[in-house]
N, C-alpha and C positions, 0 to 999 in steps of 0.2 A: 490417551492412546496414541495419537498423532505425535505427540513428542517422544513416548517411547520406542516408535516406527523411526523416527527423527534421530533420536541417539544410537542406535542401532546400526545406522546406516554411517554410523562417527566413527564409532569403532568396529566399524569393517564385519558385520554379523551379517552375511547375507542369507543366513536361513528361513524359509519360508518366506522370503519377503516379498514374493507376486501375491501370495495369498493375504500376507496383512496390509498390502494399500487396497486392495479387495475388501476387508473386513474394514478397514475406517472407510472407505467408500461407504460401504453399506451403513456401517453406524449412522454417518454423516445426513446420507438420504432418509432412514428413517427419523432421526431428531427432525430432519427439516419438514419431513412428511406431519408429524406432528407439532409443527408451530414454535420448534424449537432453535437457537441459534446451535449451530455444530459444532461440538467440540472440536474439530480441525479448524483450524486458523485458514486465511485464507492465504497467506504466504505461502501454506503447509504446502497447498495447490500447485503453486509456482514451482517445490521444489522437488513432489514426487510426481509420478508419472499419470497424471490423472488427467480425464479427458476435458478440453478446454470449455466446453458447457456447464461440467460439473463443477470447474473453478467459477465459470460465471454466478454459477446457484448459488456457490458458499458465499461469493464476494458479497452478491445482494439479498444474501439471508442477514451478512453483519451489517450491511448497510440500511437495511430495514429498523433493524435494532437500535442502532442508533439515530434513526430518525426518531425512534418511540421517547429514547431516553432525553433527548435532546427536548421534547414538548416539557418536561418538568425545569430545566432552569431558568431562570428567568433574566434571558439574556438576548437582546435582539443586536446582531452582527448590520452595521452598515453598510452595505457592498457599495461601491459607486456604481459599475456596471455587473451583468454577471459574466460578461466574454472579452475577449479583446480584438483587435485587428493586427494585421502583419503591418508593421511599417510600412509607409507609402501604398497600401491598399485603400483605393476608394470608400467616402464613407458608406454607399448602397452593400458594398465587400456585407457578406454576414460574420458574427460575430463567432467566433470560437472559442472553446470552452477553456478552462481554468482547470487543471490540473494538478491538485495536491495531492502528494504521497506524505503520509506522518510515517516515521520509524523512532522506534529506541534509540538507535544507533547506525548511523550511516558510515562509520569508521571502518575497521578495522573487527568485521562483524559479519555471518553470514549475510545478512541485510545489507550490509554496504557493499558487500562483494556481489551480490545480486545485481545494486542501484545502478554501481559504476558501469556495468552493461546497458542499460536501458538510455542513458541518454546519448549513445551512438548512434542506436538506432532512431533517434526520436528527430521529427521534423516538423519545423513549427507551420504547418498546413495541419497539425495533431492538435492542437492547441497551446499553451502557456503549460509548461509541465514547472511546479513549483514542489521543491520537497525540503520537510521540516524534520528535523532531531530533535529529537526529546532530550539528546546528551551535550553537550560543548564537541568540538575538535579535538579530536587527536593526535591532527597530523600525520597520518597513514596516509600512503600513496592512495589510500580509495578514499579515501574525505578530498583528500587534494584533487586527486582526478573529479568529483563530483563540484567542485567550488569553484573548475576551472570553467566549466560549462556553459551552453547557451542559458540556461535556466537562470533561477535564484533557488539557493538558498539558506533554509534558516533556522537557525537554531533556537527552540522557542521552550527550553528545560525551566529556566529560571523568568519568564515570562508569568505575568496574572491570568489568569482563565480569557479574557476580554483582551488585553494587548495580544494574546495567541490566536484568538479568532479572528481578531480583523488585523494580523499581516500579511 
């Protein structure tokens, strides 16, 4: 439903369309209501006009999910630490968090047109913002703009399940 509200809004349908993010709200509340992940994506969140609590819900209904799925393979990730520090911050400084964003596609891609805003506003008192593609480069001014960044990142498409988890 969230992708047909999604394509809709591509080619320019703007019929009813206060009442269908209304209706995949609702859907969305009731699946979670019931133990369910949502069929809206939590990017959907990012892109229609929904209130930012109810982005919060969707994000940690999927993240719930995959904490479930993740107890089935049998693969333990070696982190050295789980945070880092700012350069030249004392070692008492506490530790700040690790930041991964995965996408499909960070190019030349709603998703990548998304990304390349976010690390403007990003400042490393936020923590290490790292973000991964599932795809190679394509050379789009928004891979480029994203690769120019304070961050890392990386593209981990042709990667083994374990080299992907511990870069």
């Amino acid at each position: 439903m969230a992708n047909l509200v999604h394509l809709r809004n591509h080619i320019v349908d703007w019929t009813n369309r206060d009442l269908r993010f209304l209706n995949i709200q609702k859907v969305a509340e009731k699946q979670m209501a019931n133990n369910t992940v949502p069929s809206m994506q939590s990017f959907h969140c990012l892109l229609f006009p929904m209130p930012p609590e109810f982005c919060l819900k969707v994000a940690k209904a999927f993240a719930a999910e995959v904490q479930k799925q993740i107890k089935y393979i049998d693969f333990k990730p070696a982190f050295a630490e789980v945070g880092y520090r700012i350069s030249g911050s004392p070692p008492s400084a506490p530790l700040l968090p690790r930041i991964g964003v995965i996408s499909h596609d960070l190019g030349n891609h709603p998703t990548g047109h998304l990304f390349t805003a976010i690390p403007a506003f990003w400042k490393s008192e936020y923590g290490m913002l790292q973000l991964f593609s599932l795809s190679t480069s394509d050379n789009s001014r928004y891979f480029q703009r994203l690769a120019q960044g304070r961050h890392s990142v990386e593209m981990i498409g042709s990667m083994s399940f374990q080299d992907a988890a511990t870069t």
